[in-house]
C-alpha positions, 0 to 999 in steps of 0.5 A: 728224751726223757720227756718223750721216753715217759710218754710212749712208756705211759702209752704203752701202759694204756695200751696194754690195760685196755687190751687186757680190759676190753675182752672183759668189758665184751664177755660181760656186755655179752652176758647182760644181754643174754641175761635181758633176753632172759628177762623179755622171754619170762614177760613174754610167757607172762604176757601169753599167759594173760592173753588166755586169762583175759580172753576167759569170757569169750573163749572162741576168741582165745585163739584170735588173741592169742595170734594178734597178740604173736604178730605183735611181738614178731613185730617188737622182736625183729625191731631189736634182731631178735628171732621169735618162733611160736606154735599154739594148739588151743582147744575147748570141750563144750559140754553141751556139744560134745565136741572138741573144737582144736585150733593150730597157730603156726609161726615156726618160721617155715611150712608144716604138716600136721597131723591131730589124733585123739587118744580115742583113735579120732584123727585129722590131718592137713598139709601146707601150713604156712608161716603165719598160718591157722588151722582152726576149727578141728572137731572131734567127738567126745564123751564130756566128763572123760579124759583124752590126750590129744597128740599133734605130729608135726614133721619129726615132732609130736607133742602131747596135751591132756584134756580132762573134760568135765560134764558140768563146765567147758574146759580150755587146754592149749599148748605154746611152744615159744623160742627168742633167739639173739645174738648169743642166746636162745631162751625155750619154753613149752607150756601146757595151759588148762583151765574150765570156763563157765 
C-alpha cells in the first residue's frame, strides 16, 4: 500500500508540473517564432532592397527583378504557411526623354483598381489588376530637374512617392508595401527607395 500510495503521489507531482510547465513552454515557443518571423521579414527588406541595388546598370530591368525576385519569396513563404503580400511602384526620370516611365506590381492577394496622378495634374487609370499582375509602362511628361509627387489610389488607399528629378542624371524612386503573416504574427513595412543612376 505503501509502495503504491508513493507512486500515484509521485505521479500526481508530475502531472501537476507539467500541466503548470506546458503553457509556458507553448507562450514561449509562440514568442521565438514571432521573433524568427521577425527576422525572415528584416532579410527580406534587405534582400529587396539588394534587388534594386544590384539591378542599378540595367535600370528598365529593375522591376522584372524585382517581380522575379516576389515569386520567389511567395514560393519559400507558402513552403512554411507563411502569408506574404506585396505592392511595388518603380519609376525612372529619364533626362534625356522627359518622361516618367512608372510601373506597378501588384501581389495584395486580390484584384485592383488603380489610379496614378502626378502632382502636376497628369493621370492615368487602369482596372482589373490581378494577383500577380503588372502594369508597366506608364509615361508621363515632365520637366527634369523639378520635383513631383506621384499619388497611386488604389481601392481606399492612396500612397504617395516623391520624385526629385534632376537634369544631369535619371532618377529611380520606387515604393514597396510588404506583409508576412504566421501563425501569431503579422510583421508590415513600407518603404520609399530613391536613387540616380548614371
Amino acid at each position: 500500500m505503501l509502495l503504491i500510495g508513493a507512486i500515484i503521489i509521485v505521479s500526481s507531482i508530475v502531472i501537476i508540473d507539467f500541466s503548470i510547465s506546458r503553457p509556458s513552454i507553448m507562450s514561449e515557443k509562440r514568442a521565438m517564432e514571432a521573433r524568427f518571423e521577425g527576422d525572415i521579414f528584416k532579410n527580406l527588406l534587405n534582400e529587396l532592397n539588394n534587388t534594386m541595388v544590384f539591378s542599378y546598370d540595367k535600370p528598365f530591368s529593375i522591376t522584372t527583378n524585382v517581380f522575379d525576385f516576389a515569386n520567389f519569396t511567395e514560393a519559400k513563404m507558402n513552403e512554411h504557411s507563411i502569408g506574404f503580400k506585396f505592392l511595388y511602384v518603380g519609376s525612372i526620370a529619364n533626362k534625356t526623354t522627359s518622361v516618367l516611365n512608372v510601373s506597378l506590381i501588384n501581389m495584395l492577394g486580390a484584384t485592383i483598381d488603380a489610379n496614378f496622378t502626378l502632382s502636376d495634374g497628369q493621370s492615368n487609370a487602369t482596372t482589373g489588376i490581378v494577383n500577380h499582375g503588372r502594369w508597366s509602362t506608364v509615361n508621363f511628361t515632365i520637366t527634369p530637374g523639378a520635383q513631383y509627387t506621384l499619388n497611386l489610389t488604389y481601392d481606399s488607399t492612396t500612397e504617395s512617392i516623391i520624385i526629385k528629378t534632376k537634369g544631369d542624371k535619371d532618377v529611380y524612386a520606387g515604393l514597396y508595401y510588404v506583409s508576412l503573416e504566421g501563425a501569431d504574427s503579422t510583421h508590415t513595412g513600407k518603404y520609399q527607395k530613391t536613387f540616380n543612376l548614371e
